[in-house]
C-alpha positions as CSV (number, residue, x, y, z in Angstrom):
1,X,-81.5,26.3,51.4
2,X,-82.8,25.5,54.9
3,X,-82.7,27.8,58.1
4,X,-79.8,26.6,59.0
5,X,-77.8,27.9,56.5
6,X,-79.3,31.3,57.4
7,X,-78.6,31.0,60.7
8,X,-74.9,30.7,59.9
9,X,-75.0,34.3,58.6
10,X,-76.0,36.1,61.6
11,X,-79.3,37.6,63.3
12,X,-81.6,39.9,62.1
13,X,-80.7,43.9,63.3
14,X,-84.0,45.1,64.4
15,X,-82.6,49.1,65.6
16,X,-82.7,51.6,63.3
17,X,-83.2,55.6,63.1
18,X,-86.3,56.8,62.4
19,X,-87.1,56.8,59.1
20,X,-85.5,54.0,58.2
21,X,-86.5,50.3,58.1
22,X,-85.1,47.3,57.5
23,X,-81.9,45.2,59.1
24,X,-83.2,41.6,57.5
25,X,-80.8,39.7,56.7
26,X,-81.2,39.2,52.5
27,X,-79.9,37.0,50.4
28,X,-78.7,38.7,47.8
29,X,-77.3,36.1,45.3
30,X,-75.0,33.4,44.9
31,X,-75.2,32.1,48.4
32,X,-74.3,35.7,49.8
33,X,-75.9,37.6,52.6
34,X,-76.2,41.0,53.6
35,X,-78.0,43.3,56.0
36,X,-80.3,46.2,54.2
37,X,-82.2,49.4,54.9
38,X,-84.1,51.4,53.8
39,X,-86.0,55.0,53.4
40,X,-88.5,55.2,51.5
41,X,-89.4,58.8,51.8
42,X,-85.8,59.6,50.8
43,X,-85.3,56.8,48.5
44,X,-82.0,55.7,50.1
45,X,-80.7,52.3,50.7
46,X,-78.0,51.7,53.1
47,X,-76.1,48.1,53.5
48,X,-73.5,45.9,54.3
49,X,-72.3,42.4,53.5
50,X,-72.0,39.8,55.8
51,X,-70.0,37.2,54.5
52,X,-67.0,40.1,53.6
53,X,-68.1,43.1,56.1
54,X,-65.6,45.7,55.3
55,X,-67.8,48.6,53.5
56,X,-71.1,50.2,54.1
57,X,-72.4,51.1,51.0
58,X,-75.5,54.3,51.0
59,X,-77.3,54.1,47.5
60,X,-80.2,56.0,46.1
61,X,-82.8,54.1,44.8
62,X,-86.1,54.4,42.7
63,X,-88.9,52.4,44.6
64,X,-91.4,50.7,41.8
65,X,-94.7,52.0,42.2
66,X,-96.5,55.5,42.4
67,X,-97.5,57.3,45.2
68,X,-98.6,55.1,48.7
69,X,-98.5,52.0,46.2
70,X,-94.8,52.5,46.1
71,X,-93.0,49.1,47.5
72,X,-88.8,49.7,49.1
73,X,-89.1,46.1,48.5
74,X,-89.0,46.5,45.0
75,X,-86.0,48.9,44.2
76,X,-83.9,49.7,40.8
77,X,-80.4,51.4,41.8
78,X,-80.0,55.2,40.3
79,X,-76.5,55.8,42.0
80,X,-74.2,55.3,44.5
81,X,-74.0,57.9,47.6
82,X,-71.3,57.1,50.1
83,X,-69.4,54.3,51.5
84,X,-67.4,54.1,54.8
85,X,-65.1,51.1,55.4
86,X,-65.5,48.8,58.4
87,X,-63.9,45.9,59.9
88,X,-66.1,42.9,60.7
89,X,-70.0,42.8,61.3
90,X,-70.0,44.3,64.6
91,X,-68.4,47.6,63.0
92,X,-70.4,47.4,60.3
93,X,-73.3,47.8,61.9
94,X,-71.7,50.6,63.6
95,X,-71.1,52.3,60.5
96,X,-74.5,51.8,59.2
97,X,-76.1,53.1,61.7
98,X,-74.0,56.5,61.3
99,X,-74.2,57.0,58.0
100,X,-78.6,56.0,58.3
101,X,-78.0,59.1,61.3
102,X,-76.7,61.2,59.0
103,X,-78.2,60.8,56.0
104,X,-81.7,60.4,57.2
105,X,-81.3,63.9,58.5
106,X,-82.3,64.1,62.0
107,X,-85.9,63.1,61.5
């Protein structure tokens, strides 16, 4: 896969609340591409997709590691959280960024 193909899937989101970090754009599999944060003192994951953006998805997470060698890169799913639909990116992002607001409580 070259950059251009990338490029076809949107920018990278560089706001987020504090706390959280994150707004890459990852490939996820299969040619599919989706925009994920995280926080890591919470162990939440929040994300949308953006080849079908209709759904932000909040998960909690287990980050592999112990103590300050613990990597949000490196993540195993314990359960799902919350999910608010949304229609297209643009909304999407909206979303996420409301349901990071509210579930990274206020900090």
């Amino acid at each position: 896969m070259d950059a251009n193909e990338v490029s076809e899937h949107g920018e990278e989101v560089d706001i987020a609340p504090a706390g959280w970090e994150g707004g890459d754009l990852a490939h996820t599999g299969g040619n599919l591409f989706a925009h994920e944060w995280v926080h890591s003192e919470k162990e939440l994951r929040v994300g949308y997709s953006v080849d079908d953006p209709s759904v932000v998805g909040a998960e909690e997470v287990a980050f592999e590691g112990d103590g300050d060698e613990k990597n949000p890169q490196m993540w195993r799913l314990v359960g799902d959280v919350e999910s608010q639909p949304c229609n297209g990116e643009e909304y999407c992002l909206e979303t996420a960024i409301e349901l990071m607001e509210k579930l990274g409580g206020g900090e």
